[in-house]
N, CA, C, O and CB atoms as a CASP TS submission, in Angstrom:
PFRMAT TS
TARGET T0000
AUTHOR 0000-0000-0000
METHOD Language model
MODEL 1
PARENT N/A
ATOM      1  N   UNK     1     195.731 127.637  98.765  1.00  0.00           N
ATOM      2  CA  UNK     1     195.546 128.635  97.737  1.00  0.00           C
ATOM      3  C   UNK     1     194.944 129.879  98.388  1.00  0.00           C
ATOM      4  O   UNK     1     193.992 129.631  99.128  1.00  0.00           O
ATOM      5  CB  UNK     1     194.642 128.099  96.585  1.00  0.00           C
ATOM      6  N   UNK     2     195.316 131.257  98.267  1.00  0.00           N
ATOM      7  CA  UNK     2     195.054 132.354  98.538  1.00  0.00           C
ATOM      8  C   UNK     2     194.136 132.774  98.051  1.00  0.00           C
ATOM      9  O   UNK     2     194.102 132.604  96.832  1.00  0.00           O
ATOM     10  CB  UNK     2     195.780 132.969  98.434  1.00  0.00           C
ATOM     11  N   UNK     3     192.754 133.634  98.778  1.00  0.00           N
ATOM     12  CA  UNK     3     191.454 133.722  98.433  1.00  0.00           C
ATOM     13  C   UNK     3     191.591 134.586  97.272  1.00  0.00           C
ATOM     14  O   UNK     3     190.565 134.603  96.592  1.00  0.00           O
ATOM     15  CB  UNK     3     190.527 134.212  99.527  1.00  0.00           C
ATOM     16  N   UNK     4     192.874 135.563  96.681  1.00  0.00           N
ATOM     17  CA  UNK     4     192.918 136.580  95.718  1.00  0.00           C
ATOM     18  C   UNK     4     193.036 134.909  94.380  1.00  0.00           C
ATOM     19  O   UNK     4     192.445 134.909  93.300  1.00  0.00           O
ATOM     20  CB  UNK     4     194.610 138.092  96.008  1.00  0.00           C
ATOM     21  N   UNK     5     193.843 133.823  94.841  1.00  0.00           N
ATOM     22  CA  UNK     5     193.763 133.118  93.437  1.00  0.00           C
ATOM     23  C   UNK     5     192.311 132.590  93.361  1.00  0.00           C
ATOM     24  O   UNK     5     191.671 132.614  92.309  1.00  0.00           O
ATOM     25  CB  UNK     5     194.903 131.820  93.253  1.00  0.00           C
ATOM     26  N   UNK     6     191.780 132.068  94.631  1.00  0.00           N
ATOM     27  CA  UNK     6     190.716 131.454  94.431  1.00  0.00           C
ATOM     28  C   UNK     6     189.967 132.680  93.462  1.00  0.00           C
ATOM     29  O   UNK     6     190.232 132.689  92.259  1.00  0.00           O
ATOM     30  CB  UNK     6     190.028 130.956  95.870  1.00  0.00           C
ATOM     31  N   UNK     7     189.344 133.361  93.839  1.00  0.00           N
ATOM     32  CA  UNK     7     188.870 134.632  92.850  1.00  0.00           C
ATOM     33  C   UNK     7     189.360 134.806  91.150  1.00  0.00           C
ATOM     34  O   UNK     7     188.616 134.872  90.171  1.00  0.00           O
ATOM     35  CB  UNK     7     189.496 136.012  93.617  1.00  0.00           C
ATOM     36  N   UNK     8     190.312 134.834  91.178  1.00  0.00           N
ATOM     37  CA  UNK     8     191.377 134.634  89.721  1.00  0.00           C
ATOM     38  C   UNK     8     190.155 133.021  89.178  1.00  0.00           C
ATOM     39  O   UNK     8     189.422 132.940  88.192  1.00  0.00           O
ATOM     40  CB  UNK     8     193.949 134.019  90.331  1.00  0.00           C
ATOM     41  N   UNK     9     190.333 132.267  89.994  1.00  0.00           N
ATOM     42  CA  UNK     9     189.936 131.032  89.291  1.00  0.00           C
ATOM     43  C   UNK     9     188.553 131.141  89.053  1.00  0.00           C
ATOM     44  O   UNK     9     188.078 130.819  87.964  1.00  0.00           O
ATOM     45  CB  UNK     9     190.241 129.760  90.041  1.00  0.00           C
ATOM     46  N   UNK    10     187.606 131.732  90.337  1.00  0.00           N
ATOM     47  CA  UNK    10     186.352 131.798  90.127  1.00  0.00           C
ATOM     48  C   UNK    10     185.822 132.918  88.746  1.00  0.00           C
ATOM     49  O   UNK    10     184.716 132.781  88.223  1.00  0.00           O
ATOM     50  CB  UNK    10     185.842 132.174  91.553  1.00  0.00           C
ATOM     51  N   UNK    11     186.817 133.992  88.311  1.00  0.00           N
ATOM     52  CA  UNK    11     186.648 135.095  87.123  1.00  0.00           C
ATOM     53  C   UNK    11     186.611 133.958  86.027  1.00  0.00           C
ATOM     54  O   UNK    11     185.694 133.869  85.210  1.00  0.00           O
ATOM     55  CB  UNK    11     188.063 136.418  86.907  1.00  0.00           C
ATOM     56  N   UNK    12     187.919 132.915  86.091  1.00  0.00           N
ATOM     57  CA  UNK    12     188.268 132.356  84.710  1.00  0.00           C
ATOM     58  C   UNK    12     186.882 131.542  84.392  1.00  0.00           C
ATOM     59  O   UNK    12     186.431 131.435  83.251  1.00  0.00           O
ATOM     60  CB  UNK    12     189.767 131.298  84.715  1.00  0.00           C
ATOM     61  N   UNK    13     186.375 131.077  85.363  1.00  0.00           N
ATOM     62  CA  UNK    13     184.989 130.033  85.324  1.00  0.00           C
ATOM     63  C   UNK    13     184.281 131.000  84.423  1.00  0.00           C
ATOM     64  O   UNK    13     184.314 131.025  83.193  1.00  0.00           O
ATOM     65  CB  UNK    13     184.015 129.628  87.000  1.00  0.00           C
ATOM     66  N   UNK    14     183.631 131.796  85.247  1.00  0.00           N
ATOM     67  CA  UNK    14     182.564 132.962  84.148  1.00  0.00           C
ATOM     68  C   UNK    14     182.924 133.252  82.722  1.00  0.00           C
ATOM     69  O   UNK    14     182.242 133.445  81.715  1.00  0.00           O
ATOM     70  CB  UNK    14     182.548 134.585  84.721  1.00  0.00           C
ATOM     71  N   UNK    15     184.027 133.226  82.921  1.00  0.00           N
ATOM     72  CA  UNK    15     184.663 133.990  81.513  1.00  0.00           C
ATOM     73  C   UNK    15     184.569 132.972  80.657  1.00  0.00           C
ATOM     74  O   UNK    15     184.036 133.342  79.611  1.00  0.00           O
ATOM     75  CB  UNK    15     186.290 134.579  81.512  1.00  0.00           C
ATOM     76  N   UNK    16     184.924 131.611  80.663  1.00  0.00           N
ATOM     77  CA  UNK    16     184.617 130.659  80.202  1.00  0.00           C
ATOM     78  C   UNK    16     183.409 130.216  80.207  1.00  0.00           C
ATOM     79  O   UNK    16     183.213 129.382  79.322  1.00  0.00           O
ATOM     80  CB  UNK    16     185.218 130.033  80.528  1.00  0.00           C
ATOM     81  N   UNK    17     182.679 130.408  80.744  1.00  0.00           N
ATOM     82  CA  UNK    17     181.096 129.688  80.692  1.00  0.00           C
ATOM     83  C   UNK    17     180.617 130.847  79.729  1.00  0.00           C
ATOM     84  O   UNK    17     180.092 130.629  78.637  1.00  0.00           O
ATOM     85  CB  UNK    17     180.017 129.526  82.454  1.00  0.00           C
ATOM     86  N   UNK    18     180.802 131.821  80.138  1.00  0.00           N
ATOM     87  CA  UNK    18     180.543 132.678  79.342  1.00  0.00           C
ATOM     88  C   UNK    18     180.466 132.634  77.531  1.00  0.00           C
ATOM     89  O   UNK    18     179.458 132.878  76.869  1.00  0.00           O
ATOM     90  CB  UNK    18     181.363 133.426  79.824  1.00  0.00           C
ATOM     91  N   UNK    19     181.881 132.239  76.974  1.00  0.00           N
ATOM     92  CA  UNK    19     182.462 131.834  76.030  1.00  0.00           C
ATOM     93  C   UNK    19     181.908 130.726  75.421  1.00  0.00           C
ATOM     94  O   UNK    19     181.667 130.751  74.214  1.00  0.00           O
ATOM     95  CB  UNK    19     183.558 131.692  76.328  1.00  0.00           C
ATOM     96  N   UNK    20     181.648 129.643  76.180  1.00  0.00           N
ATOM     97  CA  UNK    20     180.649 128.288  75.897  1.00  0.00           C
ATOM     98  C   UNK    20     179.556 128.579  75.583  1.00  0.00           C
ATOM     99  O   UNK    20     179.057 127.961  74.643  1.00  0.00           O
ATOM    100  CB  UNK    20     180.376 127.363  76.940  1.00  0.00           C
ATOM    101  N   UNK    21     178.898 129.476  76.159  1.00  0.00           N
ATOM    102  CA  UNK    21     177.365 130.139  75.658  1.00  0.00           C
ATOM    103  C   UNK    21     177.234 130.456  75.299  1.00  0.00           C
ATOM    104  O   UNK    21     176.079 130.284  74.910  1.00  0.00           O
ATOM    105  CB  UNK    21     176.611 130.625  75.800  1.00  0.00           C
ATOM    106  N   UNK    22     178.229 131.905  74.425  1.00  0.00           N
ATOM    107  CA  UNK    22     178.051 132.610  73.045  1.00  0.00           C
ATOM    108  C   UNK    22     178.379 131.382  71.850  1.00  0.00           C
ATOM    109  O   UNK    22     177.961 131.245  70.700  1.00  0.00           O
ATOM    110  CB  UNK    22     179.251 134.061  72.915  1.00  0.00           C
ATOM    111  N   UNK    23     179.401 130.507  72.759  1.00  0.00           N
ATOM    112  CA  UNK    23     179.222 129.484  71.078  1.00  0.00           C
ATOM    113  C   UNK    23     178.206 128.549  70.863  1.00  0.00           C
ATOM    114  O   UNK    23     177.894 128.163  69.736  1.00  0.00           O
ATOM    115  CB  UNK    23     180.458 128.437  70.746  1.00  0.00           C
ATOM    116  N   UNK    24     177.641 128.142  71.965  1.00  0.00           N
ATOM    117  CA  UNK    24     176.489 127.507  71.657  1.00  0.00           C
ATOM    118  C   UNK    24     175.324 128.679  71.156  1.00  0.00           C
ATOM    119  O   UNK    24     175.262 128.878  69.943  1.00  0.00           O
ATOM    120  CB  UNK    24     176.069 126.640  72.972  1.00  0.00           C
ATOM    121  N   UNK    25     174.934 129.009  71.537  1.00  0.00           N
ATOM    122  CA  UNK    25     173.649 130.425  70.844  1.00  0.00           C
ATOM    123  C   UNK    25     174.243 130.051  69.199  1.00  0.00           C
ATOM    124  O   UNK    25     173.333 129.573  68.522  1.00  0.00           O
ATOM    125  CB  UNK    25     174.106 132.902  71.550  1.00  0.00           C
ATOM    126  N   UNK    26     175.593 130.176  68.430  1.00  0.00           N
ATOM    127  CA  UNK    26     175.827 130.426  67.508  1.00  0.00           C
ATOM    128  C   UNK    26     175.830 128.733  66.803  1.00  0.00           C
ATOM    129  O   UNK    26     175.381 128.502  65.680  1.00  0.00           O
ATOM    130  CB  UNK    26     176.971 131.388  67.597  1.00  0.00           C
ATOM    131  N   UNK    27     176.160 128.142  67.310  1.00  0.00           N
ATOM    132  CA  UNK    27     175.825 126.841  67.074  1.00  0.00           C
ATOM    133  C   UNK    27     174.597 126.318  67.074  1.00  0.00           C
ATOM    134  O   UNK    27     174.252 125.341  66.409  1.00  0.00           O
ATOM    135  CB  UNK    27     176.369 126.216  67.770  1.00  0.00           C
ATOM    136  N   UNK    28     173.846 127.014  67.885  1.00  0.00           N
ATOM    137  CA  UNK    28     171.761 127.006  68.097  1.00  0.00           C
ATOM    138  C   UNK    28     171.539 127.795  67.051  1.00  0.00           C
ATOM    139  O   UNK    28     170.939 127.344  66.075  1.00  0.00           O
ATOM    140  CB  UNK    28     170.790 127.873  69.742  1.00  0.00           C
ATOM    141  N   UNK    29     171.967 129.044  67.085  1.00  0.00           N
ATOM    142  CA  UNK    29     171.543 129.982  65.203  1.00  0.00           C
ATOM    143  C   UNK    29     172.170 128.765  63.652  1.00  0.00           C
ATOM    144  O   UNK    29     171.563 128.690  62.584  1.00  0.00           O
ATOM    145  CB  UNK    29     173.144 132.244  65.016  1.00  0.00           C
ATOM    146  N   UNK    30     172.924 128.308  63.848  1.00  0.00           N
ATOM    147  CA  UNK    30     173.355 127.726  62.853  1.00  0.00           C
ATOM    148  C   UNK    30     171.836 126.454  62.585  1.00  0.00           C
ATOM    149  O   UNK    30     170.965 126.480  61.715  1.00  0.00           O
ATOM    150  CB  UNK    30     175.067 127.134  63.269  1.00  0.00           C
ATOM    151  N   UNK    31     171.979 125.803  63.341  1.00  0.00           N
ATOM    152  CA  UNK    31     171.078 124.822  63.573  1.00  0.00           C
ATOM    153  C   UNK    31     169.575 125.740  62.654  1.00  0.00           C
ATOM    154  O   UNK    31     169.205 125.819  61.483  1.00  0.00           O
ATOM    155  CB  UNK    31     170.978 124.453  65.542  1.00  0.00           C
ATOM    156  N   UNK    32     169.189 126.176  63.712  1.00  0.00           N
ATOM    157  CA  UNK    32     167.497 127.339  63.623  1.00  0.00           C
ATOM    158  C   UNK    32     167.721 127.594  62.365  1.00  0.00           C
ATOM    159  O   UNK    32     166.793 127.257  61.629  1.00  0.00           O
ATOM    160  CB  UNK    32     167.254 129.114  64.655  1.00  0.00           C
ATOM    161  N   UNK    33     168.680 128.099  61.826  1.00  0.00           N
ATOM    162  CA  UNK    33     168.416 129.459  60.807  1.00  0.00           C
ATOM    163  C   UNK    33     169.393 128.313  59.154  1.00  0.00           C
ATOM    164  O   UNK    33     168.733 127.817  58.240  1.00  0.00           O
ATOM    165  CB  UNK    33     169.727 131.685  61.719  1.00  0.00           C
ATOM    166  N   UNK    34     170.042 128.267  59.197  1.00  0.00           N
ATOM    167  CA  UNK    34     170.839 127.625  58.168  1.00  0.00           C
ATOM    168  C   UNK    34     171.051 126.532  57.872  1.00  0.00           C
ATOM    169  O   UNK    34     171.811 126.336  56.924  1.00  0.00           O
ATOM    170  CB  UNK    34     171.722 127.842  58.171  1.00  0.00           C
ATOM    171  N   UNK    35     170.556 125.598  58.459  1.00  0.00           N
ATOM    172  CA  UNK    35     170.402 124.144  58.076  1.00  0.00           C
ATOM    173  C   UNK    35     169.469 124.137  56.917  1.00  0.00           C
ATOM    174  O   UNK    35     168.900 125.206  56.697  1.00  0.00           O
ATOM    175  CB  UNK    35     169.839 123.217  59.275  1.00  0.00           C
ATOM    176  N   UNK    36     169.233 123.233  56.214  1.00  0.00           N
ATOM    177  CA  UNK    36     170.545 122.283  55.552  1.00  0.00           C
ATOM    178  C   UNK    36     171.632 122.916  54.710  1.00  0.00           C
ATOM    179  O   UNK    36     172.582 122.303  54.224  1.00  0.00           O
ATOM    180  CB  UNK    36     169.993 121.176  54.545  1.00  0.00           C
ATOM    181  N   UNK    37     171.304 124.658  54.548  1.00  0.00           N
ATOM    182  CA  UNK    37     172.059 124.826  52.734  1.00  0.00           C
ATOM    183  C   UNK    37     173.792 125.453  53.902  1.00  0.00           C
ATOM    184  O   UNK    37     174.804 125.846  53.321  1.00  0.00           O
ATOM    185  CB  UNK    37     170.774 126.929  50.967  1.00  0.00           C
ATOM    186  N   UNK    38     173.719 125.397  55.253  1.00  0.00           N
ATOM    187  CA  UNK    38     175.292 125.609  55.957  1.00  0.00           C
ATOM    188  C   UNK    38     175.619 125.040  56.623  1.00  0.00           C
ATOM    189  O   UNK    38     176.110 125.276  57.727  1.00  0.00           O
ATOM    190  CB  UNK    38     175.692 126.513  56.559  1.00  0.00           C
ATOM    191  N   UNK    39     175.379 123.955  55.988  1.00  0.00           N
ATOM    192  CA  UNK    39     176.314 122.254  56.571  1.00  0.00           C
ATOM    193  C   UNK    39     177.496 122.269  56.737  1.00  0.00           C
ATOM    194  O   UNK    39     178.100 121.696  57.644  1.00  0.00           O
ATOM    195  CB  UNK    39     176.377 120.969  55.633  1.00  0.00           C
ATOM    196  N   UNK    40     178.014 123.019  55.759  1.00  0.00           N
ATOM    197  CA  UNK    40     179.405 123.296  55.575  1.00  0.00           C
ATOM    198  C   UNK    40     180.238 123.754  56.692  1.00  0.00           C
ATOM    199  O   UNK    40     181.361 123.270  56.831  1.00  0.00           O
ATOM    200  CB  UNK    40     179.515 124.200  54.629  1.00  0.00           C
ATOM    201  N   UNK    41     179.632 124.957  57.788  1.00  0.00           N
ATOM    202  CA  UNK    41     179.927 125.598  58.820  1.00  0.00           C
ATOM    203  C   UNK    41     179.816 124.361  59.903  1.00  0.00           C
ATOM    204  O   UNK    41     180.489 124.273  60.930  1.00  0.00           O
ATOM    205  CB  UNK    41     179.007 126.884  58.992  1.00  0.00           C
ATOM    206  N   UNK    42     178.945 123.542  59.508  1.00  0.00           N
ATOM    207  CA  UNK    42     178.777 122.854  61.465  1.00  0.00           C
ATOM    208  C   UNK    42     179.665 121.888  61.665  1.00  0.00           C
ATOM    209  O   UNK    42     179.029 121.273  62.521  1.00  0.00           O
ATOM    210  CB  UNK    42     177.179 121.953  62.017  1.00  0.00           C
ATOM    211  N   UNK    43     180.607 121.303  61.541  1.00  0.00           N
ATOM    212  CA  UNK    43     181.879 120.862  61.649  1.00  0.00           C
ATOM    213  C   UNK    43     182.949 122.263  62.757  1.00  0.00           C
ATOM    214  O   UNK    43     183.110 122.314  63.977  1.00  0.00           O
ATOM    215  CB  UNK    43     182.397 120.608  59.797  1.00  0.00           C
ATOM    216  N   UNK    44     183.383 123.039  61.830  1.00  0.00           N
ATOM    217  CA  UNK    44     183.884 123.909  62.567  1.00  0.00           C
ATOM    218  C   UNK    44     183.495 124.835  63.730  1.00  0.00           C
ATOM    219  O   UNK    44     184.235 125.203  64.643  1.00  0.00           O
ATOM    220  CB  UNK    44     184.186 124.410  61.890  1.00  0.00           C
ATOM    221  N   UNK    45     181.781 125.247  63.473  1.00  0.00           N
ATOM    222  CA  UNK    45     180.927 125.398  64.803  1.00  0.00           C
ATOM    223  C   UNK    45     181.193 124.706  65.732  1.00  0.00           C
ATOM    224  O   UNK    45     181.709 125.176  66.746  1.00  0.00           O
ATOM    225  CB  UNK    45     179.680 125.190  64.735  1.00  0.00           C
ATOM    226  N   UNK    46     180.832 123.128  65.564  1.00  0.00           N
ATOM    227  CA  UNK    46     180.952 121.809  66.504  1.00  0.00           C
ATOM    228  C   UNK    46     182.010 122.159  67.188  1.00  0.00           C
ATOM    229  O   UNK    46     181.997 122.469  68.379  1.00  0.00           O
ATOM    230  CB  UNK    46     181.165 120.340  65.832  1.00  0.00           C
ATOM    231  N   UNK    47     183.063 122.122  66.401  1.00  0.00           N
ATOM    232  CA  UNK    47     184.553 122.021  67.357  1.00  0.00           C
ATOM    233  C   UNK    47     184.718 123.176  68.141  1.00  0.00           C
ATOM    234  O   UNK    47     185.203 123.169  69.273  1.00  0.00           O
ATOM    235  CB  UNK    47     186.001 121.928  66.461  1.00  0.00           C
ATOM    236  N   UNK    48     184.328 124.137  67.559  1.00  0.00           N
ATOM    237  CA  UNK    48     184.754 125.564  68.240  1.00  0.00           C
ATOM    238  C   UNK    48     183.990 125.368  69.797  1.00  0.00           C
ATOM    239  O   UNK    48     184.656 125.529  70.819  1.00  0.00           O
ATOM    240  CB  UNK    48     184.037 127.171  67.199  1.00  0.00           C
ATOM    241  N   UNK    49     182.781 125.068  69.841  1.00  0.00           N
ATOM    242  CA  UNK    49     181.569 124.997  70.672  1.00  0.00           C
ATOM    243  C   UNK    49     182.261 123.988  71.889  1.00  0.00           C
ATOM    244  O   UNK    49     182.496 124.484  72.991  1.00  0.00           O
ATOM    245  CB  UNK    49     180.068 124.307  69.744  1.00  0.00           C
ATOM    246  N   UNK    50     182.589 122.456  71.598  1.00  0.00           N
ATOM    247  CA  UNK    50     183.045 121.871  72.168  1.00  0.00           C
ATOM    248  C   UNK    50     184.768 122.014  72.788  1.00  0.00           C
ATOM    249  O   UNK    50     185.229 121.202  73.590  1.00  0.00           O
ATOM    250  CB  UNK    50     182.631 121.052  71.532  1.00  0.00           C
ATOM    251  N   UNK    51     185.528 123.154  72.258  1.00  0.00           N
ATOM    252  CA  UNK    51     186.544 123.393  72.416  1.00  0.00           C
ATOM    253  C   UNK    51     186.215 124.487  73.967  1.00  0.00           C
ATOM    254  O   UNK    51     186.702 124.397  75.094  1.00  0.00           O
ATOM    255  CB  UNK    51     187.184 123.887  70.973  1.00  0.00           C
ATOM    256  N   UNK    52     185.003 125.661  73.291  1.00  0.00           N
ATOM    257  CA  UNK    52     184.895 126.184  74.780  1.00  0.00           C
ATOM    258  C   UNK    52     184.103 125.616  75.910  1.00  0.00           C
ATOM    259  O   UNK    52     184.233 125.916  77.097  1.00  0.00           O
ATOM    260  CB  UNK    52     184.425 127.403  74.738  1.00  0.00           C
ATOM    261  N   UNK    53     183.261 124.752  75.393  1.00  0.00           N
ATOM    262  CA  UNK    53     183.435 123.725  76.898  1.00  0.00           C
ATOM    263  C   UNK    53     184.198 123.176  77.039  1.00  0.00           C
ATOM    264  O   UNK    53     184.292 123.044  78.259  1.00  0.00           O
ATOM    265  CB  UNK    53     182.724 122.782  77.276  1.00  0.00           C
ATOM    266  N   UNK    54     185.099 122.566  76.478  1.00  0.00           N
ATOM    267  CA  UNK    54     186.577 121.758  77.455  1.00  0.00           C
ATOM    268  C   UNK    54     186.756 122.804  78.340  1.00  0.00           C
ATOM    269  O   UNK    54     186.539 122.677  79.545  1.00  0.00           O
ATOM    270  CB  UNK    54     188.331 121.393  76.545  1.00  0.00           C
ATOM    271  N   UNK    55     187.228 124.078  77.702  1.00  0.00           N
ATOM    272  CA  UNK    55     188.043 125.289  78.552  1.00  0.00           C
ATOM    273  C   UNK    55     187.439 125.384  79.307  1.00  0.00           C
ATOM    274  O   UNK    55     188.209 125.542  80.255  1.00  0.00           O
ATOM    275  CB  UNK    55     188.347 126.584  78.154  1.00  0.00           C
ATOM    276  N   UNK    56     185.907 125.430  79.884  1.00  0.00           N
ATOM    277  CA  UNK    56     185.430 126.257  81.044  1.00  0.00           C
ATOM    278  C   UNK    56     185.418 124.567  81.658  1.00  0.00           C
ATOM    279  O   UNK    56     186.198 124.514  82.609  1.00  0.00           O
ATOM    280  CB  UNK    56     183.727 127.478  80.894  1.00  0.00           C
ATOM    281  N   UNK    57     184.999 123.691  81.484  1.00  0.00           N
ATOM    282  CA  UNK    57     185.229 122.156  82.383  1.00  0.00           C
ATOM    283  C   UNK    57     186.832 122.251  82.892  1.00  0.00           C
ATOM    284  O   UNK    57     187.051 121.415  83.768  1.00  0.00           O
ATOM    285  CB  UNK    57     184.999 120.461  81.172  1.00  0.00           C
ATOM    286  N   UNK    58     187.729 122.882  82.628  1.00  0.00           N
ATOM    287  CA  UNK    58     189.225 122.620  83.226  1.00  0.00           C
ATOM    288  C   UNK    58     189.089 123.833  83.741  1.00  0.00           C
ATOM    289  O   UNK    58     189.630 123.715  84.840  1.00  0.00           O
ATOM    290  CB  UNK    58     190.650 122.311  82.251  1.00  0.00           C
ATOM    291  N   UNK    59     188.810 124.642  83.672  1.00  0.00           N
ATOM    292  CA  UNK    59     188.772 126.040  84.468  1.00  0.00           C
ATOM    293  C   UNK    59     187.556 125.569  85.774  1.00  0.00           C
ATOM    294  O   UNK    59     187.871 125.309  86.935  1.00  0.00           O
ATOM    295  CB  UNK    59     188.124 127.623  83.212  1.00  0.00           C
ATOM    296  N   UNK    60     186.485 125.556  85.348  1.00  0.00           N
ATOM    297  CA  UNK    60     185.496 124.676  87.160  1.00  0.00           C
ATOM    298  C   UNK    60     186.141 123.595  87.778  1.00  0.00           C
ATOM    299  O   UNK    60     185.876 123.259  88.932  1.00  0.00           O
ATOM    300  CB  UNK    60     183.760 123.724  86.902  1.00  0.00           C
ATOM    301  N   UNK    61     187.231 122.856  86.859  1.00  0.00           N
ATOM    302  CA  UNK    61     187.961 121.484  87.999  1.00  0.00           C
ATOM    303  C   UNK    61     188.696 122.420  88.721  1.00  0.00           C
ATOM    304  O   UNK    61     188.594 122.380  89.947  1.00  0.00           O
ATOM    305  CB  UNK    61     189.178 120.017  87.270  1.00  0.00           C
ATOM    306  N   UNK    62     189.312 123.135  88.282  1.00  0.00           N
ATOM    307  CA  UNK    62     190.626 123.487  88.920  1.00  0.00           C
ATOM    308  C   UNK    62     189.975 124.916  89.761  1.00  0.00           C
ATOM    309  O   UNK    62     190.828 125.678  90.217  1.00  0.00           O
ATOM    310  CB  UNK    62     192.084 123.801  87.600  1.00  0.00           C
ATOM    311  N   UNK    63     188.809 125.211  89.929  1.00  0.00           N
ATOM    312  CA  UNK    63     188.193 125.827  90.852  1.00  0.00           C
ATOM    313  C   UNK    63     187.847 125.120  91.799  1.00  0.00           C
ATOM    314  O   UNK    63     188.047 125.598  92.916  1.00  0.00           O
ATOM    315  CB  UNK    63     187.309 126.406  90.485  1.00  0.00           C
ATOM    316  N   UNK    64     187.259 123.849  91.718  1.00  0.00           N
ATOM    317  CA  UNK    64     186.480 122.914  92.595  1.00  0.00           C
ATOM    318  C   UNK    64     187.789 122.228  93.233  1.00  0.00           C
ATOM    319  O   UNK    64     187.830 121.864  94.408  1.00  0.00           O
ATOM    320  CB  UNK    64     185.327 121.795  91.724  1.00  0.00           C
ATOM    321  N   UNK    65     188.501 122.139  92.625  1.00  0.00           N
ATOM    322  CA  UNK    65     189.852 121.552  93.504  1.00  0.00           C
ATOM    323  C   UNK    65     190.556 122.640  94.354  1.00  0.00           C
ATOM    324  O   UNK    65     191.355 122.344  95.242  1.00  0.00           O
ATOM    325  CB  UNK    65     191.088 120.940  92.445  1.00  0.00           C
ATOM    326  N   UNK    66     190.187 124.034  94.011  1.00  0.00           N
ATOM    327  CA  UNK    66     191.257 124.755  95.310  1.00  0.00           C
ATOM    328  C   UNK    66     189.845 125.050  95.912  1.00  0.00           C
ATOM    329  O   UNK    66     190.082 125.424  97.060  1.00  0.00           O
ATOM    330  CB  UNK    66     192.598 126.449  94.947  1.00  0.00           C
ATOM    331  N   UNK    67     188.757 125.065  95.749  1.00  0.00           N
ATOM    332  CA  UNK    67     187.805 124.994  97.137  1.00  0.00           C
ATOM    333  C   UNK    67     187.943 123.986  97.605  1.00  0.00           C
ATOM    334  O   UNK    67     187.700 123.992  98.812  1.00  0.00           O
ATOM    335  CB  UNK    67     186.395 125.128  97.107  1.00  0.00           C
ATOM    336  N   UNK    68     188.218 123.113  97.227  1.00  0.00           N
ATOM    337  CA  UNK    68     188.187 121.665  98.261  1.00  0.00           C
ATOM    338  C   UNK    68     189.676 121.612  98.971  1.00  0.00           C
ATOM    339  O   UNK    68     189.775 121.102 100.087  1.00  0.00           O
ATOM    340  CB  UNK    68     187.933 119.960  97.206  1.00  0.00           C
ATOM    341  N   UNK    69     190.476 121.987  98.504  1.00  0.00           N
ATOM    342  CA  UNK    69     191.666 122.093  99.522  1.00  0.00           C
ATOM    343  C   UNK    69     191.318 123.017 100.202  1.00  0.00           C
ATOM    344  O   UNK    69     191.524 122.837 101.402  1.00  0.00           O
ATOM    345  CB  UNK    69     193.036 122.332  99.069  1.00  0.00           C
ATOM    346  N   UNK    70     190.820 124.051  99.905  1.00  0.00           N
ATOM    347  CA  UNK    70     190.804 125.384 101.016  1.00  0.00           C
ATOM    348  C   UNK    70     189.716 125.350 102.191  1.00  0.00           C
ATOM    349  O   UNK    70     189.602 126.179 103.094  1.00  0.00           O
ATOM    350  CB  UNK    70     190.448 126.854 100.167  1.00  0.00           C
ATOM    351  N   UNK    71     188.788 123.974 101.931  1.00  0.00           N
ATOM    352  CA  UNK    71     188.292 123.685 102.982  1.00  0.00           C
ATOM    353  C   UNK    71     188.316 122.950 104.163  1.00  0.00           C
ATOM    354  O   UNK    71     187.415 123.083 104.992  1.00  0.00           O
ATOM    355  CB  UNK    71     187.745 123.562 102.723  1.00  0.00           C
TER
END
């Protein structure tokens, strides 16, 4: 893999971790601030939250796998 993709892959990591952390904060405000009377929301929080960690966990494999070939 070419150090311009490795880079491509290392952006997608941030961008995704990134993404995981604004939904957790909002999933942590839900929690803090609106429990119990916006129960209603934490179902779809949940998923959203756990949807952008999948994305950034397959975006760091597939970083950690072209550093490890490229080494």
């Amino acid at each position: 893999m070419s150090p311009e993709e490795i880079r491509k892959l290392e952006k997608e990591v941030k961008k995704t971790k990134r993404l995981a952390s604004e939904q957790a904060m909002e999933l942590h405000d839900l929690i803090e601030d609106k429990l119990p009377d916006g129960y209603k929301e934490l179902m779809g929080i949940a998923e959203a939250t756990y949807q952008a960690c999948l994305a950034w966990d397959e975006a760091n494999q597939k970083l950690t796998a072209a550093l490890a070939e490229a080494a």
